[in-house]
N, CA, C, O and CB atoms as a CASP TS submission, in Angstrom:
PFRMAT TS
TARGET T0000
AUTHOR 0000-0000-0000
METHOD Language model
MODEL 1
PARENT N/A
ATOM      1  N   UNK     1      19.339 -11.911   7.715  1.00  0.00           N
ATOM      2  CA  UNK     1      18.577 -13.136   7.803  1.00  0.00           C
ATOM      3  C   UNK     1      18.245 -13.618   6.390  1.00  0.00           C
ATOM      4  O   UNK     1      17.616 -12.963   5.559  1.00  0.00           O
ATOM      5  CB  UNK     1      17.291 -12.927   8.640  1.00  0.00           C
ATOM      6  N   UNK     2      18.829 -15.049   6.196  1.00  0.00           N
ATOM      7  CA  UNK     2      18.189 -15.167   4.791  1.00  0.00           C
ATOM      8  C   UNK     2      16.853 -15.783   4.581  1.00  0.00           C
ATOM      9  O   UNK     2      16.293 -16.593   5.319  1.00  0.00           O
ATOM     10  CB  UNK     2      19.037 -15.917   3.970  1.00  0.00           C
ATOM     11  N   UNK     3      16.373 -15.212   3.319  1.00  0.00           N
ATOM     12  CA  UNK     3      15.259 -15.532   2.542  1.00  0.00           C
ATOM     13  C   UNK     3      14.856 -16.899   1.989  1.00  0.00           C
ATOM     14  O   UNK     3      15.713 -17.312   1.208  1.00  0.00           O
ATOM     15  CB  UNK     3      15.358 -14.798   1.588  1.00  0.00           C
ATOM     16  N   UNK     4      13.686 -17.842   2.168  1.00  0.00           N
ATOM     17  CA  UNK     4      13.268 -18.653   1.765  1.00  0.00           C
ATOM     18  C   UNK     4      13.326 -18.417   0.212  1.00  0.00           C
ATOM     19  O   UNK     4      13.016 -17.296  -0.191  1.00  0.00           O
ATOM     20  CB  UNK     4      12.209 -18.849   2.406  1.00  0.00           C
ATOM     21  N   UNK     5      13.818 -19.689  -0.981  1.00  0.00           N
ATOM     22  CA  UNK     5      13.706 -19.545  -2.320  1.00  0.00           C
ATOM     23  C   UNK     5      12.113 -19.428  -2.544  1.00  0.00           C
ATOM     24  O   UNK     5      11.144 -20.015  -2.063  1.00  0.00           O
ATOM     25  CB  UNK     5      14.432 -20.755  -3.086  1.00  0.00           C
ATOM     26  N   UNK     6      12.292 -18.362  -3.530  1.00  0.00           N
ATOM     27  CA  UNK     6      10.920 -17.892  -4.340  1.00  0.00           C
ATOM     28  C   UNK     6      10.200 -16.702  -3.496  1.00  0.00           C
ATOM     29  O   UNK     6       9.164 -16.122  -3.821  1.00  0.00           O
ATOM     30  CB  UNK     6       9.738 -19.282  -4.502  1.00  0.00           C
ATOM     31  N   UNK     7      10.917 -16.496  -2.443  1.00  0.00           N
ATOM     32  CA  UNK     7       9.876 -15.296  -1.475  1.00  0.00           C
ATOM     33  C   UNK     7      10.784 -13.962  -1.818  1.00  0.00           C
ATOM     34  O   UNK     7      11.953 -13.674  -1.564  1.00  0.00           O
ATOM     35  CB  UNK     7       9.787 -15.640   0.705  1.00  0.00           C
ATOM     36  N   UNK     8       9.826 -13.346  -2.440  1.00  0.00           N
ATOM     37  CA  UNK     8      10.173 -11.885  -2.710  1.00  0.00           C
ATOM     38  C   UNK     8      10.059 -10.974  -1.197  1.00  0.00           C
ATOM     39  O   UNK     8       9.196 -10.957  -0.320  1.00  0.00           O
ATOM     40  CB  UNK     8       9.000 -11.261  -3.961  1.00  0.00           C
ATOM     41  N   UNK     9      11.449 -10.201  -1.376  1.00  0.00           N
ATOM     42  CA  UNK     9      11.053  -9.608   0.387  1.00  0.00           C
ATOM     43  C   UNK     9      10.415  -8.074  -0.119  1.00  0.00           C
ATOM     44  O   UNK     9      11.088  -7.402  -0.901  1.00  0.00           O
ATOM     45  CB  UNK     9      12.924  -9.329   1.795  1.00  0.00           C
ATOM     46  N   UNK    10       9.267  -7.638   0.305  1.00  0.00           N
ATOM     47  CA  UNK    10       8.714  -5.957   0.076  1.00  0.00           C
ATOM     48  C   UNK    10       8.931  -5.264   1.148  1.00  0.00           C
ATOM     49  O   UNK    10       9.006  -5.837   2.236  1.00  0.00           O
ATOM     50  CB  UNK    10       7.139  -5.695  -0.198  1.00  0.00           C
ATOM     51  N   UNK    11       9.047  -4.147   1.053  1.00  0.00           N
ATOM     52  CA  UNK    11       8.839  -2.963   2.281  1.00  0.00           C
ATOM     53  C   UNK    11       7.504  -2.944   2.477  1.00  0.00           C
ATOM     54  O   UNK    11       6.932  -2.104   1.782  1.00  0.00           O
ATOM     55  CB  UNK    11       9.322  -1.370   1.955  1.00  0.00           C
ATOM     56  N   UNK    12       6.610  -3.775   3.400  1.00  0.00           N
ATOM     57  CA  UNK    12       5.203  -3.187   3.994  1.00  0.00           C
ATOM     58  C   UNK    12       5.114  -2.058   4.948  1.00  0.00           C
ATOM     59  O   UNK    12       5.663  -2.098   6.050  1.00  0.00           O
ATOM     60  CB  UNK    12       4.515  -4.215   4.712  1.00  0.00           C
ATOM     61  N   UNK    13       4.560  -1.253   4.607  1.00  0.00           N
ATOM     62  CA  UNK    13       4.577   0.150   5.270  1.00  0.00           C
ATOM     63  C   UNK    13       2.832  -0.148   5.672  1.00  0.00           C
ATOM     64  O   UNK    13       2.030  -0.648   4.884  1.00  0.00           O
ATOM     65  CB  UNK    13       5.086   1.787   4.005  1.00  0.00           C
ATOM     66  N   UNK    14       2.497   0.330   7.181  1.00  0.00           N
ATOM     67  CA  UNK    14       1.163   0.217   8.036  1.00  0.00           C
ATOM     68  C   UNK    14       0.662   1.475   7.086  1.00  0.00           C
ATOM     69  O   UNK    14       1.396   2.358   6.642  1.00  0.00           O
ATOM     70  CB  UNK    14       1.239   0.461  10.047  1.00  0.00           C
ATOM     71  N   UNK    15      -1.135   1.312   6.826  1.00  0.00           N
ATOM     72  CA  UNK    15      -2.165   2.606   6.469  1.00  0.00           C
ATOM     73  C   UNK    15      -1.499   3.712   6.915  1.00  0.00           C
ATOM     74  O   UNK    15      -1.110   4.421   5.987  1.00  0.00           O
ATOM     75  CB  UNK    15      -3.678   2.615   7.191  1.00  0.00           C
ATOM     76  N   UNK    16      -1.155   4.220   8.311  1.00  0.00           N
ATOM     77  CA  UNK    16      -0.603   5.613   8.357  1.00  0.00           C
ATOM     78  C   UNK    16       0.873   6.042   7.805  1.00  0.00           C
ATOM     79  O   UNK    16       1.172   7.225   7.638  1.00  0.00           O
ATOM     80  CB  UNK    16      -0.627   5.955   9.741  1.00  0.00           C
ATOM     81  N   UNK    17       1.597   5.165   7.588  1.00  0.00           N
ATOM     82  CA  UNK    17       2.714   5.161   6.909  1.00  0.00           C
ATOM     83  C   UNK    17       2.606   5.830   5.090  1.00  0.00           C
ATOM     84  O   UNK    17       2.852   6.803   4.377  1.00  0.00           O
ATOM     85  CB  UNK    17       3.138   3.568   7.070  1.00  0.00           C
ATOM     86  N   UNK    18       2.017   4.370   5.110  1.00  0.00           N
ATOM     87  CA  UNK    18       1.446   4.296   3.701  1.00  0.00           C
ATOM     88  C   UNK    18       0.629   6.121   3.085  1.00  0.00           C
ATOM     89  O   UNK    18       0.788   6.826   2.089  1.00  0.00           O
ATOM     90  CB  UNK    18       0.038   2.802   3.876  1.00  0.00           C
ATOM     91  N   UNK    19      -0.281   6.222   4.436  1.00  0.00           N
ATOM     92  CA  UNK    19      -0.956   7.921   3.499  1.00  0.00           C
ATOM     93  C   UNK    19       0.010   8.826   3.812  1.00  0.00           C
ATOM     94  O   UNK    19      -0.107   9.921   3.262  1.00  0.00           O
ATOM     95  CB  UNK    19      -2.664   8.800   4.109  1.00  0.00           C
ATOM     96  N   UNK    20       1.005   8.656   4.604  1.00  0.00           N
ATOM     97  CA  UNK    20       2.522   9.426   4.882  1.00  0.00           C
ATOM     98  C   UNK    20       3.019   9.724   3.281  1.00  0.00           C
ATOM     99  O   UNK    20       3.159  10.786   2.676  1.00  0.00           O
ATOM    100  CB  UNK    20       3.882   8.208   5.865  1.00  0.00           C
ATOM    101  N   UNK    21       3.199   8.467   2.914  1.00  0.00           N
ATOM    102  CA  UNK    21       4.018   8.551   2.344  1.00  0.00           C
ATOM    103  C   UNK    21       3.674   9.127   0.645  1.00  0.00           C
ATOM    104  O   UNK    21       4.498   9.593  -0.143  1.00  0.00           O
ATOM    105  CB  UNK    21       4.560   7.361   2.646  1.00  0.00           C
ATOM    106  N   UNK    22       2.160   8.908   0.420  1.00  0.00           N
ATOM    107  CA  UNK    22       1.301   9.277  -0.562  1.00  0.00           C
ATOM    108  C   UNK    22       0.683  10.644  -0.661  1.00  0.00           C
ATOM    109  O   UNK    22       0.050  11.166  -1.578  1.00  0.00           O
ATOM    110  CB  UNK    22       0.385   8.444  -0.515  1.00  0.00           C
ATOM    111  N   UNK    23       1.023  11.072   0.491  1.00  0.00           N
ATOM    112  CA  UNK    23       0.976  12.640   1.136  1.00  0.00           C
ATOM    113  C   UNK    23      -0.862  12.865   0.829  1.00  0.00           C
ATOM    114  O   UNK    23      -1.510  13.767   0.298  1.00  0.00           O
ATOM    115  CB  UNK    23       2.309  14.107  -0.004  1.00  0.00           C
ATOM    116  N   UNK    24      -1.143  11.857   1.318  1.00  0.00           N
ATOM    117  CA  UNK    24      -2.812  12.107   1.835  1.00  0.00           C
ATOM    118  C   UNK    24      -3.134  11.427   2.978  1.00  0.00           C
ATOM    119  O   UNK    24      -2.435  10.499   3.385  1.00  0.00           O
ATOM    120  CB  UNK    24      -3.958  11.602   0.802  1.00  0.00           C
ATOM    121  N   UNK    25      -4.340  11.882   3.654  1.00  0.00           N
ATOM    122  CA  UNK    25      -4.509  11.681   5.086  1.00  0.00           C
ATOM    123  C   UNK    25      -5.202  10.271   5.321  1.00  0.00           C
ATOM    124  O   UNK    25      -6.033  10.047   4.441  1.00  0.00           O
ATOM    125  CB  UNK    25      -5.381  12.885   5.714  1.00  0.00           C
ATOM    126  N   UNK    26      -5.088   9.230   6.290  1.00  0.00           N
ATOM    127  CA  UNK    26      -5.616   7.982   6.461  1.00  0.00           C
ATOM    128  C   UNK    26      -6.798   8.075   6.007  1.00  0.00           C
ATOM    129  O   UNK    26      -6.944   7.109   5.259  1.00  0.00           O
ATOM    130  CB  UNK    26      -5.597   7.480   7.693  1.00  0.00           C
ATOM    131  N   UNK    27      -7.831   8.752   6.032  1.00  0.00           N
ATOM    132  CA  UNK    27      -9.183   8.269   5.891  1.00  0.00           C
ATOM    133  C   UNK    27      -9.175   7.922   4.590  1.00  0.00           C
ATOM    134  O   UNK    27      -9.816   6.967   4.149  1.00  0.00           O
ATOM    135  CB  UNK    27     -10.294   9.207   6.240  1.00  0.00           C
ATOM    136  N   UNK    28      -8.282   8.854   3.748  1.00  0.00           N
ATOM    137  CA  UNK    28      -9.107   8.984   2.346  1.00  0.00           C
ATOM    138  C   UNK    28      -8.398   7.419   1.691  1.00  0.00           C
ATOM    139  O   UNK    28      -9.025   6.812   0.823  1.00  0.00           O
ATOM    140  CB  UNK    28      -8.630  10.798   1.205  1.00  0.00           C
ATOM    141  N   UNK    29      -7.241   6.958   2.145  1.00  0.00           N
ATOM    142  CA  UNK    29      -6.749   5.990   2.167  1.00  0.00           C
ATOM    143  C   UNK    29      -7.688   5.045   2.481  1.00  0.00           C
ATOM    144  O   UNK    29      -7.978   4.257   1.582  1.00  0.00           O
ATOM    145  CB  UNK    29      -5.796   6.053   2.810  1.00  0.00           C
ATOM    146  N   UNK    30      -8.435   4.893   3.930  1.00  0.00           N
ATOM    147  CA  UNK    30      -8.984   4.066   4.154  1.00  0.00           C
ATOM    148  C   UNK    30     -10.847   4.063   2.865  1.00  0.00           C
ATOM    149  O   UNK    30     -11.370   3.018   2.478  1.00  0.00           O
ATOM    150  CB  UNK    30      -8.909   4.255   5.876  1.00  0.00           C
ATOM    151  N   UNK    31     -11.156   4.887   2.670  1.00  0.00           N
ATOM    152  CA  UNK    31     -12.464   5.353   1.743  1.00  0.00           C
ATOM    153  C   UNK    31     -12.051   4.217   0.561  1.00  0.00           C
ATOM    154  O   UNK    31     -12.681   3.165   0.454  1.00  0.00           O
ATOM    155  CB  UNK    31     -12.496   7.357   1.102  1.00  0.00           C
ATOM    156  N   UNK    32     -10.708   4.626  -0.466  1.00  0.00           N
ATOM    157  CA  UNK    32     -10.416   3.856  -1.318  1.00  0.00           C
ATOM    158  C   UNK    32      -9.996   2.771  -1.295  1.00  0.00           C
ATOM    159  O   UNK    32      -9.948   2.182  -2.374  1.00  0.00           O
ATOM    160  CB  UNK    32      -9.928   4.218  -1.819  1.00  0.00           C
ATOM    161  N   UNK    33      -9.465   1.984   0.085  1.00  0.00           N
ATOM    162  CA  UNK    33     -10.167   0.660  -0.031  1.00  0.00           C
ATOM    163  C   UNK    33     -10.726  -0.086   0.332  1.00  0.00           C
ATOM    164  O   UNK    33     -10.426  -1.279   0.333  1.00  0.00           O
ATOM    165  CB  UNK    33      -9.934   0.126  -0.167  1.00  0.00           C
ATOM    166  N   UNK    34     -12.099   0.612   0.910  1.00  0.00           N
ATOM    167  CA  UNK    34     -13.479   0.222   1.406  1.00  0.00           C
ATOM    168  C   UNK    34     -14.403   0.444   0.207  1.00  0.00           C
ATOM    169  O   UNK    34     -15.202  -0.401  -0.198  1.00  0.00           O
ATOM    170  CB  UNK    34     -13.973   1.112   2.725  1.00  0.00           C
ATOM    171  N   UNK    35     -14.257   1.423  -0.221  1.00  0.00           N
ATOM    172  CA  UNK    35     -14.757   1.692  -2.054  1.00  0.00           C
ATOM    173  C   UNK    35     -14.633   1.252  -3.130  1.00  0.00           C
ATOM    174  O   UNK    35     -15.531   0.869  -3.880  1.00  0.00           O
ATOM    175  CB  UNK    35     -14.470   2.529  -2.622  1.00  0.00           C
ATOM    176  N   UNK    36     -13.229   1.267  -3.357  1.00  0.00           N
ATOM    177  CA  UNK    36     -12.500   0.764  -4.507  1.00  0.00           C
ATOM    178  C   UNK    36     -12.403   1.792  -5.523  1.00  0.00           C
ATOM    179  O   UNK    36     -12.244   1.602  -6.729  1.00  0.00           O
ATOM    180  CB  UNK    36     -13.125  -0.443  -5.077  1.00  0.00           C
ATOM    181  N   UNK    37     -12.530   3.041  -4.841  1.00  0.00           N
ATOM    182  CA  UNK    37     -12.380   4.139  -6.080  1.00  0.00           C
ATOM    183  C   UNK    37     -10.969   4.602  -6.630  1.00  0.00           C
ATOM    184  O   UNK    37     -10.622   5.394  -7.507  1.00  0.00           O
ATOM    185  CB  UNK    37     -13.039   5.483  -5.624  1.00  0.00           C
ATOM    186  N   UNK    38     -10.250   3.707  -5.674  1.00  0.00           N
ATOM    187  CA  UNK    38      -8.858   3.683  -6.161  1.00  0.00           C
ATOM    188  C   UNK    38      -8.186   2.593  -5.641  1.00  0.00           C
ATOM    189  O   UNK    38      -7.782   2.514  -4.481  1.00  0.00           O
ATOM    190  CB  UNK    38      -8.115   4.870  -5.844  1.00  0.00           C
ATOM    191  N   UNK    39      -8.036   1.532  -6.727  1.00  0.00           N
ATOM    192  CA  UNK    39      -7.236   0.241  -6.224  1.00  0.00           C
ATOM    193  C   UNK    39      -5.672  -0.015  -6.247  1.00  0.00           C
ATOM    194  O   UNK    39      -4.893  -0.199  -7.183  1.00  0.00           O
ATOM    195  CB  UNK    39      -7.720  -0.823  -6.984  1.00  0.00           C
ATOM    196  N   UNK    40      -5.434   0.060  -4.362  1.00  0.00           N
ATOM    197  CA  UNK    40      -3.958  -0.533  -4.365  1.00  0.00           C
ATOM    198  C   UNK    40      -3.787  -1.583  -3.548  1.00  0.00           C
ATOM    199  O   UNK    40      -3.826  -1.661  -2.320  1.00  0.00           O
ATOM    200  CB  UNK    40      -2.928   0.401  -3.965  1.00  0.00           C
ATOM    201  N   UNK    41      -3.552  -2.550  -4.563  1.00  0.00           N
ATOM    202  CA  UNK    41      -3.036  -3.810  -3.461  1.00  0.00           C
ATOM    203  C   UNK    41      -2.822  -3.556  -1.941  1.00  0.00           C
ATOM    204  O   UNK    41      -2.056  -2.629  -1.677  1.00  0.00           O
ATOM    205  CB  UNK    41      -1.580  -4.343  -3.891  1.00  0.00           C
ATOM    206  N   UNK    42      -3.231  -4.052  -1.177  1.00  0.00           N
ATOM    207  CA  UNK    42      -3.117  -4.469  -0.202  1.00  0.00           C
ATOM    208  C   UNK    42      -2.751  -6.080   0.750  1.00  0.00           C
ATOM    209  O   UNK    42      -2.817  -7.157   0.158  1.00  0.00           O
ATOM    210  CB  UNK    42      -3.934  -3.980  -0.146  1.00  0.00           C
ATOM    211  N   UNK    43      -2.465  -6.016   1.897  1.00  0.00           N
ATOM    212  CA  UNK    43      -2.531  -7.384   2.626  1.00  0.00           C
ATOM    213  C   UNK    43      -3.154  -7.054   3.719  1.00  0.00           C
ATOM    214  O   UNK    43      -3.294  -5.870   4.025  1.00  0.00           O
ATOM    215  CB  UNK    43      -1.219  -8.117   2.958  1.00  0.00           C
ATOM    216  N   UNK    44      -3.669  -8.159   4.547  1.00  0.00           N
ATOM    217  CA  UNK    44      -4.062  -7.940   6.010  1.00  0.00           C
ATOM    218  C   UNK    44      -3.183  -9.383   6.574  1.00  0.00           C
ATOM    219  O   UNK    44      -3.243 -10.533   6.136  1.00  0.00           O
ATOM    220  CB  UNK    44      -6.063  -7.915   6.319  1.00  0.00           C
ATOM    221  N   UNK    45      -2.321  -8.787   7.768  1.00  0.00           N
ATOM    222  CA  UNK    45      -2.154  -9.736   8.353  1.00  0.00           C
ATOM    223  C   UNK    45      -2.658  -9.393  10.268  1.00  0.00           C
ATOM    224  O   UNK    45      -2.678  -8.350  10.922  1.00  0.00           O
ATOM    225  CB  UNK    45      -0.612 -10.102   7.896  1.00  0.00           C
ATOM    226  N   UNK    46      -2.999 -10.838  10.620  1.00  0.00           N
ATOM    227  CA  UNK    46      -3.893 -10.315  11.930  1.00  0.00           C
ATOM    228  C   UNK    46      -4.680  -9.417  12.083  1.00  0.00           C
ATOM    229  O   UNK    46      -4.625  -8.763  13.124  1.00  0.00           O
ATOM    230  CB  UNK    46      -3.336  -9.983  12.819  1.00  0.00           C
ATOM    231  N   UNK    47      -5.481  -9.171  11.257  1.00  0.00           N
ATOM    232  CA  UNK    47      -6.364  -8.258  11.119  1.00  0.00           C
ATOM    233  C   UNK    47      -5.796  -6.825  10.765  1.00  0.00           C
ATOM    234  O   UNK    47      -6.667  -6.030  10.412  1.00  0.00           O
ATOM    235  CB  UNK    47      -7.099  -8.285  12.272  1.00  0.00           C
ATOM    236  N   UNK    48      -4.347  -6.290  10.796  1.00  0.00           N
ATOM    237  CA  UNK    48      -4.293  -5.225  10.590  1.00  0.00           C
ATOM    238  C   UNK    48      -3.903  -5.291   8.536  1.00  0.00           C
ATOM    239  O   UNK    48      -3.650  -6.246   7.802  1.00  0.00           O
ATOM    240  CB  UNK    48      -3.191  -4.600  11.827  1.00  0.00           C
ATOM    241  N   UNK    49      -4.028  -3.886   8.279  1.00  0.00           N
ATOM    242  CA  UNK    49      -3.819  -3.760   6.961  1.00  0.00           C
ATOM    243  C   UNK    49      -2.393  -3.440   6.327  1.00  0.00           C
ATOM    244  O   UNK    49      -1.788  -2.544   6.915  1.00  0.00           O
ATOM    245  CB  UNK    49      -4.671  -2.843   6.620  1.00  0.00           C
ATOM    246  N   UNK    50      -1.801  -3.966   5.324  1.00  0.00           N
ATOM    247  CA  UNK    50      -0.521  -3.281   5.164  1.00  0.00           C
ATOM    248  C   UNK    50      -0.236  -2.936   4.032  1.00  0.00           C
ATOM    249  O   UNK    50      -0.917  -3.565   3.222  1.00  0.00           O
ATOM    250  CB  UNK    50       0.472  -3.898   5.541  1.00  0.00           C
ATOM    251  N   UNK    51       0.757  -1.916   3.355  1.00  0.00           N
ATOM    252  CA  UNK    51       1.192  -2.027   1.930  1.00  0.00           C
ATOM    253  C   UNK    51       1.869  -2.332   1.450  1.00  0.00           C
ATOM    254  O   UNK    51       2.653  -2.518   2.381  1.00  0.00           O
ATOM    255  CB  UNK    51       1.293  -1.485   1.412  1.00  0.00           C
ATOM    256  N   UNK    52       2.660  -2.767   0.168  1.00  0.00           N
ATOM    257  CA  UNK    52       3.735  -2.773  -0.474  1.00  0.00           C
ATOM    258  C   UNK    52       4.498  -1.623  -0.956  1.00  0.00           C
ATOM    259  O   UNK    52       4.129  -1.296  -2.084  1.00  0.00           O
ATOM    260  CB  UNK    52       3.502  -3.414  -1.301  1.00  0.00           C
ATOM    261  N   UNK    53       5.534  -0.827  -0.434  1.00  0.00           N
ATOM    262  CA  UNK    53       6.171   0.240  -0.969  1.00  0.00           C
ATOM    263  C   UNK    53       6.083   0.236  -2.727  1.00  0.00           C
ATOM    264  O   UNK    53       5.572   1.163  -3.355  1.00  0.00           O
ATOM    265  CB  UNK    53       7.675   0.169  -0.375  1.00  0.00           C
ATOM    266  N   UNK    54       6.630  -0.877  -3.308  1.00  0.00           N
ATOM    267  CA  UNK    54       6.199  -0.769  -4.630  1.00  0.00           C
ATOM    268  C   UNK    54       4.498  -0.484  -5.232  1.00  0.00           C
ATOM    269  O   UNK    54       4.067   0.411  -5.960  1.00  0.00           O
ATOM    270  CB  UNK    54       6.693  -2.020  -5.091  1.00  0.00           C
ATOM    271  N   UNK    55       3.990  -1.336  -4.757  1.00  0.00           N
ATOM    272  CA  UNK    55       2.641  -0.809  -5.127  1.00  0.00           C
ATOM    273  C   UNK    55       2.065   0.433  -5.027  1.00  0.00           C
ATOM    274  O   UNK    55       1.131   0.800  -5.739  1.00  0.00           O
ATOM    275  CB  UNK    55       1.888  -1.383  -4.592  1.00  0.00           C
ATOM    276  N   UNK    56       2.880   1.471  -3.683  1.00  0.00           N
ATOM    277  CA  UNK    56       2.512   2.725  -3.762  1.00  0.00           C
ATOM    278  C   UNK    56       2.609   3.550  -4.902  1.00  0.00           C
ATOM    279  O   UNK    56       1.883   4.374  -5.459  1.00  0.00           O
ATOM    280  CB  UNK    56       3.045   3.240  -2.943  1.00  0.00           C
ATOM    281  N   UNK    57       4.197   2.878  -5.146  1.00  0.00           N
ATOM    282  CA  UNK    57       4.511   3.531  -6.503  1.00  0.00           C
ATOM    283  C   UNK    57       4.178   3.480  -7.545  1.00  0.00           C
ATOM    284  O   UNK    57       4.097   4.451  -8.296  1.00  0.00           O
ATOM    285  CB  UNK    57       5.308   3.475  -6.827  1.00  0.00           C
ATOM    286  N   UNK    58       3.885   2.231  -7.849  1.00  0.00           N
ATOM    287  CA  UNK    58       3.112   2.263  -9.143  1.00  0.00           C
ATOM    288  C   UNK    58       1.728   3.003  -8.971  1.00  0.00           C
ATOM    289  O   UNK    58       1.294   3.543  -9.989  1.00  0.00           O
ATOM    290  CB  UNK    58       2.859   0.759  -9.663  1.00  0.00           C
ATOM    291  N   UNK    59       0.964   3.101  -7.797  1.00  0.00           N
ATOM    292  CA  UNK    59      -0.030   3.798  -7.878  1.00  0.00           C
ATOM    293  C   UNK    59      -0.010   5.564  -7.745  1.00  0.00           C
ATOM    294  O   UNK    59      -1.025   6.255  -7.829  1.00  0.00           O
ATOM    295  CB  UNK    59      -0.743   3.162  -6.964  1.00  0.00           C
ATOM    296  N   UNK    60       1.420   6.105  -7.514  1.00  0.00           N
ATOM    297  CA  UNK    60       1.658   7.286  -7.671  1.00  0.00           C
ATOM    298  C   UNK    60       2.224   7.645  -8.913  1.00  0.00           C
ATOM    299  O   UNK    60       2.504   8.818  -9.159  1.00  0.00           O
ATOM    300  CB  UNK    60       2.309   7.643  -6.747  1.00  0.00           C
ATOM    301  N   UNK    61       2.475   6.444  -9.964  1.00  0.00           N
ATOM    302  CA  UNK    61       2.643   6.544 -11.294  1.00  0.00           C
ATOM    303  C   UNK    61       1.974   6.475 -12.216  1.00  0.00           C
ATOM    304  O   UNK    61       2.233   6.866 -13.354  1.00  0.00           O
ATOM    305  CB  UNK    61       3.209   6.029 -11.585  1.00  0.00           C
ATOM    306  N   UNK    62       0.796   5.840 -11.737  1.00  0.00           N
ATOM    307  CA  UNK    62      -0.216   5.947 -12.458  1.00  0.00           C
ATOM    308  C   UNK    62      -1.405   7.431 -12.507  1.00  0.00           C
ATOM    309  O   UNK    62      -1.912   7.764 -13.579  1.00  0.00           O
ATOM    310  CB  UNK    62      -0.769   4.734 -12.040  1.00  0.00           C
ATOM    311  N   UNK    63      -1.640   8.019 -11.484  1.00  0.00           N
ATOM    312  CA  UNK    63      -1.858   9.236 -10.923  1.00  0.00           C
ATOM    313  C   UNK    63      -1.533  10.183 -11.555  1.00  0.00           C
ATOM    314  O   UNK    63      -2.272  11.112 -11.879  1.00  0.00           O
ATOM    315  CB  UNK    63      -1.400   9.389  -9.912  1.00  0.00           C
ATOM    316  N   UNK    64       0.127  10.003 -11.919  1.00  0.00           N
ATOM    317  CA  UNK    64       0.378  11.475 -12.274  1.00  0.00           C
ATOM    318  C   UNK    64       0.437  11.084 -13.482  1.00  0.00           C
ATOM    319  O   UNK    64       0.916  12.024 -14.116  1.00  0.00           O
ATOM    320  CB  UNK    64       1.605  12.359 -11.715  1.00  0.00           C
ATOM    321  N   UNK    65       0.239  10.295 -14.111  1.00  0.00           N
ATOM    322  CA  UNK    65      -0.385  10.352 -15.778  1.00  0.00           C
ATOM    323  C   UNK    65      -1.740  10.542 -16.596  1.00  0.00           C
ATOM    324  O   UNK    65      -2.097  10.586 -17.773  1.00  0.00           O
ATOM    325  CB  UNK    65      -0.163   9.264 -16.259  1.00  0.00           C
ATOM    326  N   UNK    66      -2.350  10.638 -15.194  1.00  0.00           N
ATOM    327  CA  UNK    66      -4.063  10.967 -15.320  1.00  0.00           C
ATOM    328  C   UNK    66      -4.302  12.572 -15.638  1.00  0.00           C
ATOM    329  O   UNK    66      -5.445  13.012 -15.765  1.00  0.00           O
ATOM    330  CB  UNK    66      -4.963  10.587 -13.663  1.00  0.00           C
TER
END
């Protein structure tokens, strides 16, 4: 299916995906971004929450340089 010009397509992966894939468990996922003690982009569409596969990464790149 093609892409509208200027729309970047991402892999959104759902919160349980997402702490799948970050190899930590939903809550603590959900803590950091109800907190903000660790900021990763997010979206909400229809009320549910989603991620950007890239953004995981950069936030698992940033992590392991801490």
């Amino acid at each position: 299916m093609p892409t509208a010009p200027g729309i970047k397509k991402f892999k959104l992966l759902t919160v349980e995906q997402a702490a799948r894939y970050l190899g930590i468990k939903r809550q603590t996922l959900d803590v950091w971004r109800s907190t903000g003690r660790f900021v990763i982009p997010y979206q909400r569409v229809g009320g549910r929450v989603y991620y950007a596969q890239k953004d995981l990464d950069k936030a698992l790149t940033r992590r392991s340089k801490s």
